[in-house]
MIRO-146669 format. One line per 2 residues: their letters; for each residue x, y, z of C-alpha. Coordinates in steps of 0.2 Angstrom, whole numbers. Example, Ala and Ser with C-alpha at 12.3 -4.5 7.8 and 13.67 -1.06 7.14 Angstrom:
REM MIRO-146669
as> 62:-22:39; 68:-5:36
//
This chain:
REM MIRO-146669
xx> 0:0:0; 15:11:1
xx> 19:13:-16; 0:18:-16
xx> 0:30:-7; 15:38:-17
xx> 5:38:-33; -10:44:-24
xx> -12:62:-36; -23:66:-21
xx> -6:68:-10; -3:85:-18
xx> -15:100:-21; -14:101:-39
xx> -21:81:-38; -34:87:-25
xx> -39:103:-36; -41:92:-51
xx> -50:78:-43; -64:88:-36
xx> -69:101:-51; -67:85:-62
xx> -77:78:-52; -91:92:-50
xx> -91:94:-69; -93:77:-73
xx> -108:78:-60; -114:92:-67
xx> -113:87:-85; -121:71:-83
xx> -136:78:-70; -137:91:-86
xx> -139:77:-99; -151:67:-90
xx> -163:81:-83; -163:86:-104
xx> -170:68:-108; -180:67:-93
xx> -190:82:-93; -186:90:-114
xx> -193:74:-123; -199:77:-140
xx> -216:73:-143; -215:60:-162
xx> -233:55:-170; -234:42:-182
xx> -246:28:-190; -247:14:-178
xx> -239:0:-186; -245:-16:-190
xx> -238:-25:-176; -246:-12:-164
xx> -262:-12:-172; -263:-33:-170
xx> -257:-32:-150; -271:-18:-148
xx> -287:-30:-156; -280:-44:-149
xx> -280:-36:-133; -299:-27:-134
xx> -304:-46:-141; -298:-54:-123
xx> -307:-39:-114; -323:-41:-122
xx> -322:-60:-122; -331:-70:-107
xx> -317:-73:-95; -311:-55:-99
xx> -328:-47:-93; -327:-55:-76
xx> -318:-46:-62; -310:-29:-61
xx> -304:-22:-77; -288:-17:-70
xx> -285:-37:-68; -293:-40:-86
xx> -280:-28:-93; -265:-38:-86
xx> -271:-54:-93; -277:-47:-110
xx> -258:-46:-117; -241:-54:-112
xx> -229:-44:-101; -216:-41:-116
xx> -229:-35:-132; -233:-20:-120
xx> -245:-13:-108; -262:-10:-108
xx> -270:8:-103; -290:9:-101
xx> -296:28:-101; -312:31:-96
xx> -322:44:-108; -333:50:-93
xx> -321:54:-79; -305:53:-89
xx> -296:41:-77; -282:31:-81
xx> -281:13:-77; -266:4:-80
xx> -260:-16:-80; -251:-15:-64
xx> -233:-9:-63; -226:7:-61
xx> -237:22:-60; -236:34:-76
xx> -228:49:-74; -242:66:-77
xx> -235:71:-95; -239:54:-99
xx> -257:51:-92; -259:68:-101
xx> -252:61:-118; -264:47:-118
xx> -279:57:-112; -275:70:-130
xx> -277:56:-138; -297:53:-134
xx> -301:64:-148; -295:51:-164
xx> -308:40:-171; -295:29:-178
xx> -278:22:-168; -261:31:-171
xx> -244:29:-162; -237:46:-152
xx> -218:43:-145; -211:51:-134
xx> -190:47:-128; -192:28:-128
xx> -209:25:-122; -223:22:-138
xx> -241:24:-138; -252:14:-147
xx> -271:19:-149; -288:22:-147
xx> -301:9:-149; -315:9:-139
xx> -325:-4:-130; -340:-3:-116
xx> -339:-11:-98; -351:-8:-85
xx> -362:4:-93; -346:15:-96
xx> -335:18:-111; -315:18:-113
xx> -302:20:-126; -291:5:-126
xx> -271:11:-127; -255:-1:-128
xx> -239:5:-119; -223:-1:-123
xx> -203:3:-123; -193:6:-141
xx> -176:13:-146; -179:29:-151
xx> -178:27:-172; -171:44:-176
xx> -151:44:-176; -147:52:-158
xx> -132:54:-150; -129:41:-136
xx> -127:44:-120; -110:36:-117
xx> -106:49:-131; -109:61:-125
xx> -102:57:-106; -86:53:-113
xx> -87:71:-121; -91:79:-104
xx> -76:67:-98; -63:72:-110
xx> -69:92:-111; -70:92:-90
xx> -54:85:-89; -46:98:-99
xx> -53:114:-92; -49:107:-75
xx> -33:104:-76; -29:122:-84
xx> -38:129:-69; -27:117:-56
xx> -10:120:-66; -15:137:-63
xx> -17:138:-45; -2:127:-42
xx> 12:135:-55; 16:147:-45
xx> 14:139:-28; 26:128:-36
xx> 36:143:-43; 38:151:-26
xx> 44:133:-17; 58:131:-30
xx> 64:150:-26; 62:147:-8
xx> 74:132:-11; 86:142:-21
xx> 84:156:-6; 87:143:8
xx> 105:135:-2; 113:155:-1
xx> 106:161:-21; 101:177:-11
xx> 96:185:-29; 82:173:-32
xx> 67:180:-35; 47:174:-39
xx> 47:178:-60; 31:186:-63
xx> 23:190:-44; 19:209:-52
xx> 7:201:-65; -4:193:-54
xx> -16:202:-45; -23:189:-33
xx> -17:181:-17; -3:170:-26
xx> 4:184:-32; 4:196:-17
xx> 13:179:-10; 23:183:-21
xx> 30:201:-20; 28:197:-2
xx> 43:185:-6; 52:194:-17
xx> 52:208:-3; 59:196:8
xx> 72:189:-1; 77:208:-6
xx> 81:211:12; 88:196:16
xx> 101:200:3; 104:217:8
xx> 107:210:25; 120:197:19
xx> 129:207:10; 129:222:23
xx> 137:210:34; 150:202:20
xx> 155:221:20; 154:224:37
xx> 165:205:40; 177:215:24
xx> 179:232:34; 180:226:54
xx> 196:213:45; 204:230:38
xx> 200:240:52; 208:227:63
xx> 223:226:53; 231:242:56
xx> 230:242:75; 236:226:73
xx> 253:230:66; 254:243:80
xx> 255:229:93; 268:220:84
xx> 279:235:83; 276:237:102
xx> 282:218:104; 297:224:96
xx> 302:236:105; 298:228:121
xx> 309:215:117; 325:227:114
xx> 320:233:130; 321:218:140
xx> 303:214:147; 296:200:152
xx> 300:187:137; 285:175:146
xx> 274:187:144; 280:195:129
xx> 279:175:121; 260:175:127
xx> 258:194:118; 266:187:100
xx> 258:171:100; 240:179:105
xx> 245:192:90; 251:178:80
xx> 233:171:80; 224:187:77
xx> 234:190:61; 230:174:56
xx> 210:175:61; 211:193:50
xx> 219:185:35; 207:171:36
xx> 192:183:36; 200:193:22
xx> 199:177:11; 183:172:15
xx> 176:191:10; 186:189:-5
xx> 178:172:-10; 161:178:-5
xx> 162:194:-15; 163:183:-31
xx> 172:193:-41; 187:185:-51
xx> 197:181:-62; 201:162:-71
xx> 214:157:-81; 220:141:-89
xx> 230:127:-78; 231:108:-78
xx> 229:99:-62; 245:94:-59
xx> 253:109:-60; 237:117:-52
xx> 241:107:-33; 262:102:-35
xx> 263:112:-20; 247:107:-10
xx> 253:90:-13; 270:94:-8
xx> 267:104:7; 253:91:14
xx> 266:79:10; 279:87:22
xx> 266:91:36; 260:73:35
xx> 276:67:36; 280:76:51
xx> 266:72:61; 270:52:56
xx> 252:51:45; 253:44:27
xx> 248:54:13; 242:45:-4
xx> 239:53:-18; 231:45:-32
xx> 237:48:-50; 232:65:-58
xx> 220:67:-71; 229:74:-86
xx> 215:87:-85; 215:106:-89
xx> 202:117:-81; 197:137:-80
xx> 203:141:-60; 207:158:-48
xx> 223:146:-44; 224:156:-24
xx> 205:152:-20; 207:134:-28
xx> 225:130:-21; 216:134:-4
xx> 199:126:-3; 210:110:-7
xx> 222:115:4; 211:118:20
xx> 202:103:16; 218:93:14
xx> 228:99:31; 211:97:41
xx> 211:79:35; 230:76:40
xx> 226:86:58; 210:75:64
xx> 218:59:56; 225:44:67
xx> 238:34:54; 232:39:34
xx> 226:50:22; 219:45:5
xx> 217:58:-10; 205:53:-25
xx> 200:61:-41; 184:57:-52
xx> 182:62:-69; 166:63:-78
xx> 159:72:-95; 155:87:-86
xx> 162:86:-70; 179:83:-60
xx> 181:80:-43; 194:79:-29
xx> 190:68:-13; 198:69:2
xx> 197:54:15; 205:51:32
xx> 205:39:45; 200:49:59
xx> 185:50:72; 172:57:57
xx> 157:68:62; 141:63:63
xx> 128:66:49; 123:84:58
xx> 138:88:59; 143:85:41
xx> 129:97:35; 135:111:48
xx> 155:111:46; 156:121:33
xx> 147:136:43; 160:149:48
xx> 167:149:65; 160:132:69
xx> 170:116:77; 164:100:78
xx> 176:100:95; 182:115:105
xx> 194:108:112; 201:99:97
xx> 202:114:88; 209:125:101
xx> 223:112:104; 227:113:84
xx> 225:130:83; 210:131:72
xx> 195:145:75; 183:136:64
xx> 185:147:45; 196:134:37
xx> 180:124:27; 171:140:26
xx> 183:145:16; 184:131:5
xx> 166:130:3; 166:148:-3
xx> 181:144:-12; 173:131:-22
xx> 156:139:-24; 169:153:-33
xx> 172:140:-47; 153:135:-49
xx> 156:119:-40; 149:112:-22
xx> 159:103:-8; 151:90:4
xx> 157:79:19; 152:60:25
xx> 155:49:37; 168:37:27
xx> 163:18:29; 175:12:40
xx> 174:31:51; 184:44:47
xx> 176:58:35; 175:60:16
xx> 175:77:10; 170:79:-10
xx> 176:94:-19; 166:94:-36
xx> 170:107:-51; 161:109:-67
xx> 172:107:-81; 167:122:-92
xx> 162:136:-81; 152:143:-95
xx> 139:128:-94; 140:131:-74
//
């Protein structure tokens, strides 16, 4: 029933919106039809045919025979003519009252057919829809006189069109209209979740296409959103530029305390303290230079050039090679695709860089280094051996300034910007970065590139 309930159309609002106006026209139509042929008959007189003419003497024969004079007439009708050659009607001349062979009671129109027919001194045949009538002849019973009539059902002998006809017509035409009227309703519900999506994943200049032309409640949802996302994005980049201006601000008294630390060590002071000073400094500078990169790859603005891989990350490679080395991992780099790509070789050698040396700081014995070719993509995938992170954490580690662990990163220096870097980095080229959990722990993180940035 799962599978079901996946393919139920009812499960979204478009499937709902269509169901029930489909439904209510279909309805509608078909009440439409039927009320037409119920109560808009037209009204056919004809000769009565030969047939017709035999079942009415042979009927008036059995009612004026012996047996068919004993009893009420109502009875004598029934017996004067088998169930399937019709049904007999007595009218009487005096009071007009209509007295049928039993089953279902006439409807008014057609009591009042029969009685117009009193009038004819000979027997003709009036349809009307399906149901033929047959008559008069006239016969006496009881001192009273009645016209003789015989009832019975025929296809209607005019070339009509047929019901199923014209239900399937109402079917196709209802089906049509609404689903314009529910693909209108739902385009731009549908339009607005696929911006709110792009607006949610950091495209801060998406926007609703068309919300000005509508001039109901979708599209006042509409400029609603677009106001929204118009803020948002005034706020993101007011605080990029804020983020760009407090690292250059910083910058300058900055340099002044590391002049000071050089003349306070000519001067003999405290070299603990003065240790404590540079290496707090140290880390400030570092902090401010990482911001400065991060603005820089956030503003987007750039410029590529040619390079093949190889010579694109010799010195990554070489420099994680050393480090590794020195902290007694093992660094393997697969073979490099003989690959050239459009790159800003800074903000590319970087986002590899700071997804490289985290890998080799938070692994326990080995490093592994991969690269994945495709038709339109290349890829560069970084795996250790390490702790990992769990699936939350993978989704958060790229936000600036977090750390899985404090303490970790404290010990190694970090202040949480490294991936954050890279991530913006790699968005740069047109690309997107993810992390997993590796299958034997550790974490995986995949750095993917479009291989033409014009198709990007």
């Amino acid at each position: 029933m799962k599978w079901f309930r996946h393919l139920n159309p009812t499960r979204a609002i478009m499937g709902r919106l269509f169901f029930w106006f489909w439904a209510t026209f279909i309805v509608t139509a078909v009440l439409a039809v039927w009320s037409t042929r119920l109560f808009f008959e037209d009204l056919e007189v004809n000769a009565a045919s030969p047939r017709q003419l035999t079942v009415l003497t042979r009927g008036l024969e059995k009612l004026n025979s012996e047996r068919g004079e004993r009893g009420p007439l109502r009875m004598a009708l029934q017996r004067s003519v088998p169930p399937f050659r019709g049904r007999m009607v007595a009218v009487d001349l005096k009071t007009q009252q209509v007295i049928t062979a039993g089953g279902p009671p006439m409807r008014e129109k057609e009591e009042r057919d029969i009685v117009n027919l009193l009038e004819q001194t000979s027997p003709i045949s009036i349809t009307r829809g399906a149901l033929k009538v047959t008559g008069p002849v006239f016969f006496n019973r009881d001192d009273n006189r009645y016209a003789l009539f015989v009832m019975n059902m025929e296809m209607p002998t005019k070339s009509t069109p047929p019901f199923v006809l014209l239900l399937c017509i109402a079917i196709g035409t209802t089906s049509l209209l609404s689903w314009l009227f529910a693909r209108s309703l739902t385009r731009p519900i549908l339009q607005i979740q696929t911006s709110a999506r792009s607006l949610a994943n950091g495209k801060w200049n998406t926007r609703v296409n068309n919300a000005e032309k509508r001039q109901d409640e979708l599209g006042q949802l509409g400029r609603d959103f677009n106001r929204m996302a118009t803020q948002l994005d005034a706020m993101w980049t007011g605080q990029k530029r804020l983020l760009a201006d407090i690292s250059h601000e910083l910058r300058s008294p900055l340099a002044r305390l590391q002049m000071a630390l050089g003349l306070a060590h000519q001067q003999d002071v405290d070299p603990t303290t003065l240790v404590r000073i540079e290496r707090e400094a140290e880390r400030m500078d570092a902090l401010i230079g990482q911001l400065l990169v991060l603005s820089k790859a956030e503003a987007g603005v750039t410029t590529f050039s040619s390079h093949t891989l190889s010579a694109l990350f010799h010195d990554v490679f070489t420099d994680g090679q050393f480090e590794a080395a020195n902290k007694n991992r093992v660094l393997d780099i697969a073979d490099i695709p003989k690959l050239t790509v459009q790159a800003e070789h800074t903000m590319l050698c970087r986002a590899v860089e700071n997804v490289l040396r985290n890998a080799i700081r938070h692994s326990e014995h080995a490093i592994e280094v991969a690269f994945d070719v495709s038709e339109d993509y290349w890829s560069v995938i970084i795996a250790d051996d390490g702790p990992g992170l769990s699936a939350q954490e993978c989704e958060r580690v790229f936000s600036p300034f977090y750390r899985a662990s404090l303490a970790r990163e404290r010990e190694s220096g970090g202040v949480g910007l490294g991936l954050s870097i890279a991530k913006a980095a790699v968005e740069l080229h047109h690309g997107n970065i993810s992390a997993k959990r590796g299958q034997n722990n550790g974490l995986v993180v995949t750095l993917s590139f479009p291989r033409s940035l014009n198709n990007a």
